[in-house]
N, C-alpha and C positions, 0 to 999 in steps of 0.2 A: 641238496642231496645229502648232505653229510648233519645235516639237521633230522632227516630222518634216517638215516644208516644210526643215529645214537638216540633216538626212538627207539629204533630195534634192540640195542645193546643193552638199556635199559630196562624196556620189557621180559629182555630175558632173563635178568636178574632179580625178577620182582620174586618169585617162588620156585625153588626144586632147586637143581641142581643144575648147571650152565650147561649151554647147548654145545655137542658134539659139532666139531669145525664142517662134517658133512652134512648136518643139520640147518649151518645157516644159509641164509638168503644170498644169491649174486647180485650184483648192481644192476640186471635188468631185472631182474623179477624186484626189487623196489622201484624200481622206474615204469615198471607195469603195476604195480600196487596206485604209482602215483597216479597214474593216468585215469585208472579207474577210480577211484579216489574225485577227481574232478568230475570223470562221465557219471557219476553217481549223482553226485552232488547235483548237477543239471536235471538229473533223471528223477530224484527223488522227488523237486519241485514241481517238475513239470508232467512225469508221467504218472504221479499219484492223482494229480487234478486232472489229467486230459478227459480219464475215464468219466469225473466228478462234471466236469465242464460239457463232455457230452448228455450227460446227465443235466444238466441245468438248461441247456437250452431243448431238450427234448418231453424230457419228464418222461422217457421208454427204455425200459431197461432192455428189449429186445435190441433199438438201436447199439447199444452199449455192445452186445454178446454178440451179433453180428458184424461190428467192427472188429471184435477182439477176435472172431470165426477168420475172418479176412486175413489179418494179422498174421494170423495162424499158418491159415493155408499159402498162400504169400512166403512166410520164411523160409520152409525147405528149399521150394528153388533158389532163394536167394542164396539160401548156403550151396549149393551145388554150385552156383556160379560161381560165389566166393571163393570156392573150396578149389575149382578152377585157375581161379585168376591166381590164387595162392602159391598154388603150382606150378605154374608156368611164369611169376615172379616171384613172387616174396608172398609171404604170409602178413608182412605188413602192409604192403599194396592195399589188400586185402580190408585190413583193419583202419588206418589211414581213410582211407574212402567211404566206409562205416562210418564212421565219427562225422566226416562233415556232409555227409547226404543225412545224417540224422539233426547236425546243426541247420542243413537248409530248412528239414522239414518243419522243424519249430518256426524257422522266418514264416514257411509257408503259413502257420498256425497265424501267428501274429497278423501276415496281411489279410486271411482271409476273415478272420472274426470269428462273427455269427454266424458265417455262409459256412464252417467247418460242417455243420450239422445239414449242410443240405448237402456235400459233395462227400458225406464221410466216408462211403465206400475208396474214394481213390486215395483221399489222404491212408484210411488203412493199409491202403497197395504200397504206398510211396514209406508209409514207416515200416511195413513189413520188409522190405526188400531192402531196407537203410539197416534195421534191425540183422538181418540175419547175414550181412557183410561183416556188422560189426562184430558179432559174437563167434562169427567164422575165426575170424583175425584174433581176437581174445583168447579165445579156445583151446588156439592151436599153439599161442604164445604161451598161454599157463602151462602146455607140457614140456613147450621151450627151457621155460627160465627155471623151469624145477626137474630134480631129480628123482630117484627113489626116494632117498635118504629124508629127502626134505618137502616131498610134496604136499601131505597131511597137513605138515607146518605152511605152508605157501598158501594152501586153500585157505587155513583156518584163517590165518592173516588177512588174506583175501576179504573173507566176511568180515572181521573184526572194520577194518578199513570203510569197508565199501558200506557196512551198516553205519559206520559213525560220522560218515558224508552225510547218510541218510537222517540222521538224528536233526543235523540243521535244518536242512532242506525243506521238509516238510512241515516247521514249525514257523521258520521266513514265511515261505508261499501263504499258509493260513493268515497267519498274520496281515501280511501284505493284501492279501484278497479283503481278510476281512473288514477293512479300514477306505477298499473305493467302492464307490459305485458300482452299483450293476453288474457286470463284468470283465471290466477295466484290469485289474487285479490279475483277473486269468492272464492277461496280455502281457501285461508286466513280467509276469514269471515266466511265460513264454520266451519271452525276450534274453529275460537274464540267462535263462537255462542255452539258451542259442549263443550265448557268447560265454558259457564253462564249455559246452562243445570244443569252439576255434581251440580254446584254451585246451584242452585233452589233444588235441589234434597237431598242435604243435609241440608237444610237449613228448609224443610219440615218436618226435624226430630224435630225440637220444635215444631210441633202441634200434640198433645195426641190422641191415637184412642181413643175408645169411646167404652167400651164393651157394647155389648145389645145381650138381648134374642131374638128380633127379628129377626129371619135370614131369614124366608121365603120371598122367592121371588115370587111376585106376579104379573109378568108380561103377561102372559098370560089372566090372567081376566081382564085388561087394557081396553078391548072393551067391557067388561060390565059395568065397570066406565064412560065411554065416553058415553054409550046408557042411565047410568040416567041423567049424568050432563051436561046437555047441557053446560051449562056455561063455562066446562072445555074445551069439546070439540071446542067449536068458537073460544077458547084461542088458541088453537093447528093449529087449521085455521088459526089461524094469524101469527105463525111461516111459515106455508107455504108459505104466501103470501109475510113475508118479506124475504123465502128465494129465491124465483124468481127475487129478485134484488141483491141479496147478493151473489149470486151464479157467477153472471156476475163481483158485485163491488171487489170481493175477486183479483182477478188478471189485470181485462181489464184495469183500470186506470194506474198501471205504466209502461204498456207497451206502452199506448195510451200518454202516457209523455215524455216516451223515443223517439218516433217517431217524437215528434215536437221537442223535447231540442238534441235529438242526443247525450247526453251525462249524462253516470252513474251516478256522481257525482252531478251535476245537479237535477238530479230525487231522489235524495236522500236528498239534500239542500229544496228540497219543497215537501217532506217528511216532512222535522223537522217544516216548516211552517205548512202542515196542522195541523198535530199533535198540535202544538201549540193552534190551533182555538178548537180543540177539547180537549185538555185541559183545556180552558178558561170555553166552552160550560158547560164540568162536574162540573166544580167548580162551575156554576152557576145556576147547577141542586144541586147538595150539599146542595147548600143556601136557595133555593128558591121554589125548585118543591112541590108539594103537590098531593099525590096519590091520591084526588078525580078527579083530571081533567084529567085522564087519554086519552078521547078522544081530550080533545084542543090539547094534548102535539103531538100527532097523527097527527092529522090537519097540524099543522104547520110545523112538521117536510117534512110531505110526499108534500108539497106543494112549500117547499125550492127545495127538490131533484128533484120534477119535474120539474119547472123554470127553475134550472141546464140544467137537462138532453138535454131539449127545446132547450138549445143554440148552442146544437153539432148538431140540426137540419138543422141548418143554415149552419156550416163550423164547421170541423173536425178541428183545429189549435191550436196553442199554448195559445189563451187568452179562449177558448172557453173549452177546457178540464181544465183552470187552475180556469175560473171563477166553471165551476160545481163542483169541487171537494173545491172548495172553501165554497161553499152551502152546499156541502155533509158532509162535516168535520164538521161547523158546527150542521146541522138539525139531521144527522143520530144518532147519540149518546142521542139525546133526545127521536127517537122511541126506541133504543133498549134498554136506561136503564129505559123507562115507561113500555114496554112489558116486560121486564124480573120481574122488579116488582110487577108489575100484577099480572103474573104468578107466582110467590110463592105467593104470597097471597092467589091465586085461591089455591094452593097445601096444605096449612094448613085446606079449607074445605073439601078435598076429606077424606075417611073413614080410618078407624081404627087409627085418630089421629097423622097424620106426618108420618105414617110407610111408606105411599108410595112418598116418596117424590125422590128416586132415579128413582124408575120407573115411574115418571111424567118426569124425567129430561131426561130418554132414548126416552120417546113419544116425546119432545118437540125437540130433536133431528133427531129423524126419520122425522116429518113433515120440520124441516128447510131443512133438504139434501135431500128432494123428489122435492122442491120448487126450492134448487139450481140444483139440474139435471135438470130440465125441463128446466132451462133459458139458465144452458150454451148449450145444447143440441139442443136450438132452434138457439143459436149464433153460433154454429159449422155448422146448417146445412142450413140456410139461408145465413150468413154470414162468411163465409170460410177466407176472407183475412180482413185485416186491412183498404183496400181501398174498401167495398164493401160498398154501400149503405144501407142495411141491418145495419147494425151495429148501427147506432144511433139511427134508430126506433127501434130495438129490443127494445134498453137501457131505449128511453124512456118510450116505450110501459112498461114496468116492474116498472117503476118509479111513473108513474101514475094506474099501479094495484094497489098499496101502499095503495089509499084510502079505499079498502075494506077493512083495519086494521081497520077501523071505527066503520063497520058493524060487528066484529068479536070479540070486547071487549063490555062489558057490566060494568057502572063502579055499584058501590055498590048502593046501593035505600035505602031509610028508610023502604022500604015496604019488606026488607028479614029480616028476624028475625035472634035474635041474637047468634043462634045454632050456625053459620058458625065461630064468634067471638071469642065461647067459646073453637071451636074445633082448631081453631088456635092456640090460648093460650094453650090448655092443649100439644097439638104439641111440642110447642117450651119448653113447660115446662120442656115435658119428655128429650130434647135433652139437657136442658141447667143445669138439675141438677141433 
C-alpha cells in the first residue's frame, strides 16, 4: 500500500503545481484502484480473447453479437439485484460476489472448452449477471471513495490504472496463445485470469462496509425522479446514446484486427499500444481536465471517433481499423470519464441527500445496455458477416449519434442556486464520516 500511496506522491510532482490536500486520494479509493488494477488485468486477457475464441470456434460473427445482445440484456436485472443486495447490506457484498461469480465463470470457461460455443447462450446469462453485480459494487464504490474535490482526479486515475493492467494483459494472452496448439492457449489464459479474480476478491477485504440505516430501496419511484429532474434524466439519455457505439466497440475492433493481422499475438501487441495512448490520455485528463467544460470535452472526443470511424468508409484494412482505433484509444476515455463525472455530480442533487445514489447507478445502466442492444442488434441484422458493407456504416452512423451527448448534458450556470451544492456536500458528508 505505501508502494503505491508514493506512486501517487510521485505522479503528482511530475508537472504543474502539487495537488491541493482536498485533491488527494483516501486509502480506499487506492485500495479500489488496486483491486481493479488486478480485475483488469484478468479482464484484459481474458475478456479481449473470449469474444476472439468465440470467433474461432464458430467463424459467425452473428454468434459473437448475440452473446454480447445476451450480455447485455442480462445486466440490468443483475444491477437491480445488486443494487438490492447493496442496500439492504453493503455495497460491497455486492461487489465481493461480482468478482468471484466472474472468477467461477472463467473456471466454467476452462472446463467447458470447445462446448463454450455450443451452450454460449447460458455462459452469456451467467457472465452477464456476474458482470453487472460487479460494476454494481464498483460503481457505487467510486462515488464512495471520491469527493467533489477530487473525483475527476479519481476517475482519471482510475483509466490511467486500469488501462496500464491492460497494457500487459493482452500482450501475455497473445503471446501465450500464440506459442500452443490449437486452443490450449485460450485455456491457459482462462485460467490465469480466474485466479487475478480470487486475487481482486481478496484483496477487497481491506475496504470497510459502511453500516447505515438506510436500507430502503427506492427503485421503483426512479421515474418519478426522472419526471421532476429533467436534468438527471438528459444525463441518462446520454448513457443511451454512448451505448449505441459501445455496444458495437465492446467486441467488433479485435476481431476486425484479427482479420487484417491474421494473428493472436499480434492483436494483443496493439492492444498494449492502444492502451498505452489511453493511458497517456487519463493522465492528461488527471492533470488537466476541469468539470466545467464538460461539453468541449464532448466535442472533441465524439469528433476524433468519428473521423476514425470515416476511414473504414473508404477500406476495411489494416491501417484503416489501426488508424481508428488509434482515435478511439485516444478520444473515448475523455467522453467517458467527463460523462461519468457529470453524472455523480448530477447524483449528489437528486433527493434525500446521496441515498439514491445506488439506484442512479442501476438507471445509468439500464439506459447504457438498451443503447448497446440497439447497435449490436442493428449490426447482426443489417450486417451478418464481416465482409458485408453494412458494417462500417453502421459503425460510423453510431459514431457520429455521439454528438447528441451535447444536446444531453447541461453543464452548471450561475443562474441554479446553490441548493444543488449544499445537497452534494451534505451527501458526501454523511458517507465520509
Amino acid at each position: 500500500m505505501q508502494t503505491v500511496k508514493g506512486f501517487f506522491a510521485r505522479l503528482s510532482r511530475l508537472k504543474g503545481t502539487p495537488l491541493a490536500p482536498e485533491q488527494r486520494l483516501g486509502k480506499d479509493a487506492v485500495t479500489a484502484l488496486m483491486i481493479h488494477c488486478c480485475f483488469q488485468f484478468g479482464a484484459s486477457m481474458s475478456g479481449l480473447f473470449l469474444n476472439l475464441y468465440l470467433w474461432r470456434l464458430t467463424q459467425d460473427l452473428v454468434v459473437n453479437g448475440v452473446y454480447n445482445i445476451v450480455v447485455f440484456l442480462v445486466t440490468p436485472p443483475a444491477f437491480a439485484i445488486g443494487g438490492w443486495i447493496a442496500k439492504k447490506r453493503d455495497r460491497m457484498v455486492t461487489y465481493r460476489l461480482g468478482i468471484v461469480m466472474i472468477a467461477v465463470f472463467y473456471l466454467f470457461v476452462v472446463i467447458a472448452r470447445e462446448q463454450v460455443a455450443q451452450y454460449y447462450i447460458w455462459f452469456a446469462i451467467f457472465n452477464g449477471l456476474a458482470a453487472g453485480l460487479y460494476w454494481t459494487g464498483y460503481l457505487v464504490i467510486q462515488y464512495d471513495v471520491s469527493t467533489e474535490a477530487n473525483r475527476i482526479r479519481f476517475l482519471a486515475m482510475n483509466m490511467v490504472f486500469f488501462n496500464s493492467a491492460g497494457l500487459a494483459g493482452p500482450a501475455l494472452a497473445g503471446f501465450i496463445i500464440q506459442r500452443n496448439e490449437g486452443l490450449q492457449g485460450y485455456i491457459f489464459i482462462f485460467t490465469l485470469a480466474f485466479v487475478m479474480f480470487l486475487i481482486a476478491a481478496i484483496v477487497s477485504l481491506r475496504i470497510p462496509m459502511v453500516p447505515t440505516h438506510h436500507k430502503a430501496y427506492y427503485l421503483k419511484l426512479m421515474g418519478i425522479v426522472m419526471s421532476r429532474n429533467k436534468r438527471w434524466l438528459k444525463a441518462l439519455y446520454s448513457f443511451f446514446v454512448l451505448g449505441l457505439f459501445q455496444g458495437i466497440m465492446l467486441f467488433l475492433p479485435n476481431i476486425l484486427l484479427f482479420q487484417t493481422v491474421g494473428r493472436e499475438d499480434w492483436v494483443g501487441y496493439l492492444g498494449v499500444f492502444f492502451s498505452s495512448l489511453t493511458v497517456a490520455t487519463g493522465y492528461v485528463i488527471s492533470r488537466k481536465a476541469q468539470k466545467e467544460h464538460v461539453r468541449k470535452y464532448v466535442l472533441l472526443s465524439t469528433t476524433g471517433v468519428a473521423i476514425g470511424s470515416g476511414l473504414l468508409l473508404i477500406q476495411v484494412e489494416f491501417w484503416s481499423v489501426a488508424t481508428f482505433m488509434i482515435l478511439f484509444s485516444i478520444c473515448n476515455p475523455l467522453a467517458i470519464n467527463t460523462l461519468t463525472s457529470y453524472y455523480y455530480r448530477l447524483i449528489g442533487s437528486l433527493p434525500l441527500k446521496g441515498q439514491l445514489r445506488v439506484e442512479s447507478v442501476v438507471m445509468r445502466e439500464l439506459f447504457l445496455n438498451v443503447g448497446r442492444v440497439v447497435s449490436i442488434t442493428l449490426l447482426i441484422v443489417l450486417a451478418g458477416d464481416l465482409h458485408s458493407s453494412w458494417l462500417p456504416v453502421i459503425l460510423f452512423a453510431m459514431a457520429v449519434l455521439q454528438y447528441l451527448l451535447i444536446l444531453c448534458i447541461k453543464e452548471r450556470g450561475n443562474e441554479e442556486s446553490g441548493q444543488e451544492q449544499y445537497q452534494a456536500k451534505q451527501g458526501l458528508g454523511e458517507k465520509h464520516h
